[in-house]
N, C-alpha and C positions, 0 to 999 in steps of 0.2 A: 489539566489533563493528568491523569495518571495511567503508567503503566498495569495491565490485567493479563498479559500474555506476553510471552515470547516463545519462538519456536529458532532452529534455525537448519531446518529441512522444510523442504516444498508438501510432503504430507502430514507432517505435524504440523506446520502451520492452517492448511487448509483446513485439516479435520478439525483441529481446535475453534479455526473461526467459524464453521459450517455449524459447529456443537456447541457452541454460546452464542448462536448470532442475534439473540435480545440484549449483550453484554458490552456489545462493544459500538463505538461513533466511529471511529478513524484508527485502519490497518496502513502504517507503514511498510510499505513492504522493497526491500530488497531483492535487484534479480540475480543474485551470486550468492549462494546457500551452501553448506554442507553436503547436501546431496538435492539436486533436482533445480528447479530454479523460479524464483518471482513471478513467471509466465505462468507459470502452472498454477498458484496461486489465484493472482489474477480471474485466470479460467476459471476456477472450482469455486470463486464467488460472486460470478455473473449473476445470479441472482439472489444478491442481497438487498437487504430492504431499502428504501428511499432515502433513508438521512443518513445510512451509513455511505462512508464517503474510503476508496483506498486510495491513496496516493504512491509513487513508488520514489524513491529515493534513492541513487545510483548512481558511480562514479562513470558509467558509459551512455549520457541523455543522447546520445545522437538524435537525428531526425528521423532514423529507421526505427531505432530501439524504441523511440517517444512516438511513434504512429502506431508501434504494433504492441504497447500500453492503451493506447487508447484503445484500439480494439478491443482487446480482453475487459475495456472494463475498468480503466485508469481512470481517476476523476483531475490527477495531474501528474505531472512528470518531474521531480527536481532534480539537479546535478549536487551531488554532494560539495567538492568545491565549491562554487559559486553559486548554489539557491537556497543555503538556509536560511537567510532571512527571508526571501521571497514561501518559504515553507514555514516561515512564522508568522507572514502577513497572510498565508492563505488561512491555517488554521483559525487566524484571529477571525476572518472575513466568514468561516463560518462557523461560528462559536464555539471555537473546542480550543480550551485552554491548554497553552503551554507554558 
C-alpha cells in the first residue's frame, strides 16, 4: 500500500476523496481533525464504489462512536491502542498491502 493523500480537515479530505475516487482502495480515516470531523467524511462517501473499503481508526472505539461509523458507511472500526494489528490482519484479508 502506499500513501496518495492526506488531508487533515473533514472537507479536504472529502473533496479530495470525492475527486479522485478512481485513485484510491482504502481511506483511513480519523474522527478528530483539524477542523470538522471523520463523521463528516464518512458521510460525503456513502456512495463510493464497491471495492473501496474506509475504515476509521480512533483513540474513542466505543460501542456508540463504532455503531454510528457503521452507519455513515464504516466498513470497520479500530481502536488505535489496541487494533493495529487487527487493522493489519484486516488490510491483509482484503488485499490492500501494508
Amino acid at each position: 500500500m502506499r500513501a496518495i493523500g492526506f488531508a487533515d480537515t473533514e472537507d479536504a479530505a472529502a473533496r479530495w476523496l470525492n475527486h479522485h475516487s478512481a485513485d484510491w482502495d482504502l481511506a483511513i480515516v480519523d474522527l478528530f481533525l483539524k477542523e470538522g470531523s471523520g463523521l463528516g467524511i464518512l458521510e460525503a462517501c456513502q456512495h463510493r464504489r464497491p471495492h473501496q473499503r474506509m475504515v476509521v481508526l480512533t483513540n474513542y472505539a466505543t460501542a456508540d462512536v463504532r455503531a454510528r461509523c457503521r452507519q455513515l458507511g464504516a466498513d470497520a472500526v479500530f481502536d488505535k491502542s489496541h487494533d493495529i494489528d487487527a487493522l493489519i490482519d484486516y488490510c491483509t484479508a482484503h488485499d490492500v498491502r501494508v
